[in-house]
MMTF fields as JSON, N, C-alpha, C and O atoms, coordinates in Angstrom:
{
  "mmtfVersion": "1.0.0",
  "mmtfProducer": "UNKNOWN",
  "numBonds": 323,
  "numAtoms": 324,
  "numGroups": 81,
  "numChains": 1,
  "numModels": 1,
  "chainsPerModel": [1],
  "groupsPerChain": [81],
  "chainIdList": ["A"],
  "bondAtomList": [4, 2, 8, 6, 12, 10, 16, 14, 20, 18, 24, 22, 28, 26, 32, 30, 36, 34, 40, 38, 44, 42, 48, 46, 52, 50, 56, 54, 60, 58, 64, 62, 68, 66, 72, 70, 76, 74, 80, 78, 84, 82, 88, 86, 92, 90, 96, 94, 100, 98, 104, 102, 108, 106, 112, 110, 116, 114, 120, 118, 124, 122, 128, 126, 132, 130, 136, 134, 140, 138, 144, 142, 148, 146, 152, 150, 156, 154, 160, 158, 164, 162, 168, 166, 172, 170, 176, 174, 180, 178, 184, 182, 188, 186, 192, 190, 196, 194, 200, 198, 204, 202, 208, 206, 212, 210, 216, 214, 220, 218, 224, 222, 228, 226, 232, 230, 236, 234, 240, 238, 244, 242, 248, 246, 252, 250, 256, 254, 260, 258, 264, 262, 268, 266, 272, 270, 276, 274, 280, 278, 284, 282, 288, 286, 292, 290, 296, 294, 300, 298, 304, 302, 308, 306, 312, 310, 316, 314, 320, 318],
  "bondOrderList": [1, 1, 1, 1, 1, 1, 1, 1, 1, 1, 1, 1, 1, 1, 1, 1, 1, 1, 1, 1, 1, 1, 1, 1, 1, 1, 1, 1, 1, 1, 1, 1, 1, 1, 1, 1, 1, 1, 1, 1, 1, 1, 1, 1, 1, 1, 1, 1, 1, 1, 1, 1, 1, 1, 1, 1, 1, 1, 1, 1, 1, 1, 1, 1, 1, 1, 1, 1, 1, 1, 1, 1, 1, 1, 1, 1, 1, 1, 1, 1],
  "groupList": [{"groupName": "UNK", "atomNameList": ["N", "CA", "C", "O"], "elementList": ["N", "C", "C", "O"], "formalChargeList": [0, 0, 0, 0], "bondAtomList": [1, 0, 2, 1, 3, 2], "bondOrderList": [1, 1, 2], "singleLetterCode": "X", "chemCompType": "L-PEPTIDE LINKING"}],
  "groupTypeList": [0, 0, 0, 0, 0, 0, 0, 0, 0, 0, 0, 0, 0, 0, 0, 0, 0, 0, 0, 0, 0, 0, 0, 0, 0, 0, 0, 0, 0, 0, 0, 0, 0, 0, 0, 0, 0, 0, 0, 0, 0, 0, 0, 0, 0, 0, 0, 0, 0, 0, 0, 0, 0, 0, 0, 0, 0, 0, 0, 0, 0, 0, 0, 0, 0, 0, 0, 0, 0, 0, 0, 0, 0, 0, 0, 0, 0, 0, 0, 0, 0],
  "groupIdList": [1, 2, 3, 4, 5, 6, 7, 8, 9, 10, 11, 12, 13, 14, 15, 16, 17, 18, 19, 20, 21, 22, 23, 24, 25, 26, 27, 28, 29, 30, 31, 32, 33, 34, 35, 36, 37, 38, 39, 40, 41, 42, 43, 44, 45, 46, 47, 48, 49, 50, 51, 52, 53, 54, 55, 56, 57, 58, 59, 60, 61, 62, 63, 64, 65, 66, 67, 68, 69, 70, 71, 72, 73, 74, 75, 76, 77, 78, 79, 80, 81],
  "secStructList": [7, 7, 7, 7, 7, 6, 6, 1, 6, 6, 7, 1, 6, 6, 7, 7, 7, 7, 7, 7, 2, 2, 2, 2, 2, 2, 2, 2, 2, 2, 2, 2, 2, 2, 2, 2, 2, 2, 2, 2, 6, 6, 6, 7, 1, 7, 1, 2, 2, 2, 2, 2, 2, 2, 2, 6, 2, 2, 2, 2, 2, 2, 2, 2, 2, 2, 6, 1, 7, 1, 1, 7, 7, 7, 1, 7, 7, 7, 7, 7, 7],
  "xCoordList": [9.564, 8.595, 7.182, 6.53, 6.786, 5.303, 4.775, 3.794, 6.058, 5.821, 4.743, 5.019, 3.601, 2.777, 3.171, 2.441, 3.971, 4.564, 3.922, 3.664, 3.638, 3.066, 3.666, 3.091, 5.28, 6.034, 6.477, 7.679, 6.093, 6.474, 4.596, 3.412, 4.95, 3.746, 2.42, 2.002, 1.557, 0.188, -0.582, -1.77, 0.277, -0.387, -0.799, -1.873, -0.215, -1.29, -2.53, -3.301, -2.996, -4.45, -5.109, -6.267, -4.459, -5.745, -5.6, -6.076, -5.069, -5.01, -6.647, -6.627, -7.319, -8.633, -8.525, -8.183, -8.835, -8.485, -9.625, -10.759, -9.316, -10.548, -11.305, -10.683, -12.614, -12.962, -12.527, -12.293, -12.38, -12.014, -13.516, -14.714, -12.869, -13.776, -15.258, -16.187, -15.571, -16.989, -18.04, -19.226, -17.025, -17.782, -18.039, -19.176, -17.344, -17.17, -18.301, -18.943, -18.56, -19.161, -20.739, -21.565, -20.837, -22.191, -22.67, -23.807, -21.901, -21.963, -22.517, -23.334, -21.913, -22.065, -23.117, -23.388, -24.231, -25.352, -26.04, -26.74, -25.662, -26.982, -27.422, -28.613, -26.253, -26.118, -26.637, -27.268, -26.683, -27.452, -28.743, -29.343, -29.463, -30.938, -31.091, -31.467, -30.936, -31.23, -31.323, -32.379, -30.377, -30.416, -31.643, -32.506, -31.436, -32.78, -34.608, -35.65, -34.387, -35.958, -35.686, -36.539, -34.491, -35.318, -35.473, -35.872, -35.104, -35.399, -36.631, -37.194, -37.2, -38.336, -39.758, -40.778, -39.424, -40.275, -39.889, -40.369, -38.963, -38.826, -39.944, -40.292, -40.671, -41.566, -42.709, -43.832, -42.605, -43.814, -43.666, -42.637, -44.874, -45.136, -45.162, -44.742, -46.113, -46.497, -46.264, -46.69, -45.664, -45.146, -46.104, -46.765, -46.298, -47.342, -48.739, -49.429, -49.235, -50.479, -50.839, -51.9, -49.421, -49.398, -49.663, -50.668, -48.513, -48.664, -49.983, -50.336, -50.765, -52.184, -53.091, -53.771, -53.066, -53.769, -53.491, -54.368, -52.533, -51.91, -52.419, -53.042, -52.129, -52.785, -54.528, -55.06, -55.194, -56.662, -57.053, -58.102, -56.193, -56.086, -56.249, -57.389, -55.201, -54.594, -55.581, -55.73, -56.273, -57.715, -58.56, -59.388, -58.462, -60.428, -60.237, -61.03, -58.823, -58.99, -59.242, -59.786, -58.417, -58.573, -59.819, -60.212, -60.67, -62.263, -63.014, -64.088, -62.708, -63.368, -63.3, -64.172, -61.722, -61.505, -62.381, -63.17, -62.055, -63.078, -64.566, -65.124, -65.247, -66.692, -67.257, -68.388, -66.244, -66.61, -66.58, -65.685, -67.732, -68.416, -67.921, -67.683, -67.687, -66.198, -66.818, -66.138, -67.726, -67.887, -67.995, -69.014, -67.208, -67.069, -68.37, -68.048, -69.552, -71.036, -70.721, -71.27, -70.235, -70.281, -70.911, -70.705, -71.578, -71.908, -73.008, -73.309, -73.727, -75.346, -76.145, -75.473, -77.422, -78.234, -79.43, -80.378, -78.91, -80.846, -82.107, -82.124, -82.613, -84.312, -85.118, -85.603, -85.284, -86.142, -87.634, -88.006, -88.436, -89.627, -90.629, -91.742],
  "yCoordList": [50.809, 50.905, 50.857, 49.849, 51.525, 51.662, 50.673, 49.93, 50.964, 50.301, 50.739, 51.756, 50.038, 50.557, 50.523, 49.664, 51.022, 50.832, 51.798, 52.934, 51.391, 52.318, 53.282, 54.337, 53.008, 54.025, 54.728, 54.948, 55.119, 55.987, 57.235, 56.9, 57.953, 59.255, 58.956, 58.224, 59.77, 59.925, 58.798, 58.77, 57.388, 56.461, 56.615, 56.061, 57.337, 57.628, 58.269, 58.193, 58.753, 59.47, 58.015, 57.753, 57.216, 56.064, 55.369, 54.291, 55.207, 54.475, 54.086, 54.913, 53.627, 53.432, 53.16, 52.069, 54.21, 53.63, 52.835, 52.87, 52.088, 50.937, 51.929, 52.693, 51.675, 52.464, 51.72, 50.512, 52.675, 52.036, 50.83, 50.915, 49.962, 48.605, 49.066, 48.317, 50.09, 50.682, 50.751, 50.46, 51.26, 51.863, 50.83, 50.76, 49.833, 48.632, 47.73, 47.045, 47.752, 46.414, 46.975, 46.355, 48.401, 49.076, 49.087, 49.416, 48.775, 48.647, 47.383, 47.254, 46.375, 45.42, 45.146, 44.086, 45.172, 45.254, 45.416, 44.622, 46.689, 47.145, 46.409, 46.104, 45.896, 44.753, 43.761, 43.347, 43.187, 41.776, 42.516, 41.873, 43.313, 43.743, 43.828, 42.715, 44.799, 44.449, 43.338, 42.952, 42.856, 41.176, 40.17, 39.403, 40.406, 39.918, 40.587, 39.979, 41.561, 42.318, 41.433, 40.586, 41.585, 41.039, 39.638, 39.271, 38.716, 37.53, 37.084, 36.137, 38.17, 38.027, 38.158, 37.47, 39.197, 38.989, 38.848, 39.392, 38.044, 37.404, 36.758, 35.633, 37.45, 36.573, 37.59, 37.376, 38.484, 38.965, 40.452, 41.126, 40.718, 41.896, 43.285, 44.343, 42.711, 43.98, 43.631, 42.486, 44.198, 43.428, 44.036, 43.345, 45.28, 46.18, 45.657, 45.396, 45.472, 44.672, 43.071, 42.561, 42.549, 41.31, 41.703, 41.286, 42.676, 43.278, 43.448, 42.947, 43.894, 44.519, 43.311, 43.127, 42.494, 41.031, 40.407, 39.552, 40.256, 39.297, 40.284, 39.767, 41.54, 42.553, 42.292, 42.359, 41.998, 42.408, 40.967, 40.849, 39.804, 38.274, 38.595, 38.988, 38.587, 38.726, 39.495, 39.451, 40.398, 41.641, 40.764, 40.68, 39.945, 39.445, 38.083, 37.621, 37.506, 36.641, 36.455, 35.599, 37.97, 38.588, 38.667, 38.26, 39.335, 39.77, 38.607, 38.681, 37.237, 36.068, 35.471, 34.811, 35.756, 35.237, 35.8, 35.208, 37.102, 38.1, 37.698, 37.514, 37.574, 37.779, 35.862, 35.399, 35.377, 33.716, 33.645, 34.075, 33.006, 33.458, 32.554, 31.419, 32.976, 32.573, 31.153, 30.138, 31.204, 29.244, 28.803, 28.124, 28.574, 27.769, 27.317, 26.604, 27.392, 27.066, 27.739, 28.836, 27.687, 27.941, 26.535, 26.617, 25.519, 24.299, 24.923, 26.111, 23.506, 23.307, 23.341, 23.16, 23.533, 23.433, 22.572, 22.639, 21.702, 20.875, 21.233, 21.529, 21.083, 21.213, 20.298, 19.718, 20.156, 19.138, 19.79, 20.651, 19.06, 19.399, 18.776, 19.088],
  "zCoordList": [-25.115, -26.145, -25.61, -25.885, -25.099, -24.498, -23.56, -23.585, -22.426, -21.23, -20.007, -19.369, -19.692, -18.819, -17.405, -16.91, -16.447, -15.47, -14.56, -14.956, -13.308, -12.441, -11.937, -11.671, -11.667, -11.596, -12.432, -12.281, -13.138, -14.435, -14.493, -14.447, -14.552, -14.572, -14.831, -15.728, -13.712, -13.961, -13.729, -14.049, -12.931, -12.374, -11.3, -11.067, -10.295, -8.959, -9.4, -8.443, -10.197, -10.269, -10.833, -10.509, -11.556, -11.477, -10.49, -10.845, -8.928, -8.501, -7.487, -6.575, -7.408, -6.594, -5.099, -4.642, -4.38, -3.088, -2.421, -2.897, -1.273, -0.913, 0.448, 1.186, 0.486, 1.834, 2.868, 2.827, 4.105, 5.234, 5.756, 5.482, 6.447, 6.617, 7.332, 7.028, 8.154, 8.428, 7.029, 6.875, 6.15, 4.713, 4.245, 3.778, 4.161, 3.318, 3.779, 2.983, 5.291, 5.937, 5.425, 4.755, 6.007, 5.124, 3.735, 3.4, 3.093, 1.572, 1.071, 0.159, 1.854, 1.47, 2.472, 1.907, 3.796, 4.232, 2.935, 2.307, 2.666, 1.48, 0.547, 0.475, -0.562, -1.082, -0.847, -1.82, -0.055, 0.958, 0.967, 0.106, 1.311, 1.92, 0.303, -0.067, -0.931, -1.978, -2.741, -3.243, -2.845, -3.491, -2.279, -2.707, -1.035, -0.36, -0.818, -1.061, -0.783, -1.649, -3.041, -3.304, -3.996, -4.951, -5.291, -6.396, -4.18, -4.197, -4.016, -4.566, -2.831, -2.301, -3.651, -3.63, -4.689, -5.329, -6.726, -7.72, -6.621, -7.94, -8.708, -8.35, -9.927, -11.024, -10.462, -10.917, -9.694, -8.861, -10.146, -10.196, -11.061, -11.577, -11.221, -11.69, -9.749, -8.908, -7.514, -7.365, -6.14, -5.257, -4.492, -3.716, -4.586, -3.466, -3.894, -2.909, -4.853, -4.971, -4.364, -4.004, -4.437, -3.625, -2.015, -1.439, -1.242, 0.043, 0.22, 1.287, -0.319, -0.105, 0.055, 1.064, -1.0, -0.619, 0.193, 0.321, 1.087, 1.815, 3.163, 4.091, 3.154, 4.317, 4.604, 5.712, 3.363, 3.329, 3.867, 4.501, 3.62, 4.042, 5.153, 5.401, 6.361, 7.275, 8.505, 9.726, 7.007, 8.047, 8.104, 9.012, 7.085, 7.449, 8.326, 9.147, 7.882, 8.836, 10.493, 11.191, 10.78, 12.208, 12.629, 13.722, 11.55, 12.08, 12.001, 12.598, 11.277, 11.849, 12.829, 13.394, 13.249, 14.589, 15.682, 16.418, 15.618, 16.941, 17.177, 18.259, 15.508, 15.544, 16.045, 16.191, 16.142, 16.743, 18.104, 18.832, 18.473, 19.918, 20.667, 20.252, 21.968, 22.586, 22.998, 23.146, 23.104, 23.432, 22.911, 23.041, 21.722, 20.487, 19.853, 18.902, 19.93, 19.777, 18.463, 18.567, 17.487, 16.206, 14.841, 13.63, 15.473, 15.068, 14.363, 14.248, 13.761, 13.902, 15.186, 16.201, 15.347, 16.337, 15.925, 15.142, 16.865, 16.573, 17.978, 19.172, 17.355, 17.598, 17.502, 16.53, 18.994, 18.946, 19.086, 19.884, 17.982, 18.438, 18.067, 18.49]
}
């Protein structure tokens, strides 16, 4: 009476085959690198506008470093006079 049996017709076409383990291990990389991006900007609106601030940070902080004169003489100066 309307037995669903796999051996009985037209069950091999639903059967799903698994990829071989190369496909599989790649699949699931991807998986991991996605779920890692969106951890990374979880609550974040705009992520490339964040990148850009954190880049323009990163610039100016560099060019303070350079423009400080290598013998640390970045103090006050007194004058005597």
């Amino acid at each position: 009476m309307g037995l669903c049996l796999p051996c009985l017709g037209g069950a091999a076409q639903d059967v799903v085959e698994t990829p071989d383990p190369e496909t599989r291990r790649r699949q699931l990389a991807e998986a991991a690198e996605k779920r890692q991006k969106e951890n990374v900007h979880r609550g974040i609106k705009n992520p490339e506008s964040v990148e850009r601030k954190k880049q323009k940070q990163e610039a100016l902080e560099k060019q303070q470093m350079n423009s400080t004169p290598a013998g640390g003489g970045g103090g006050l100066r007194w004058q005597v006079g």
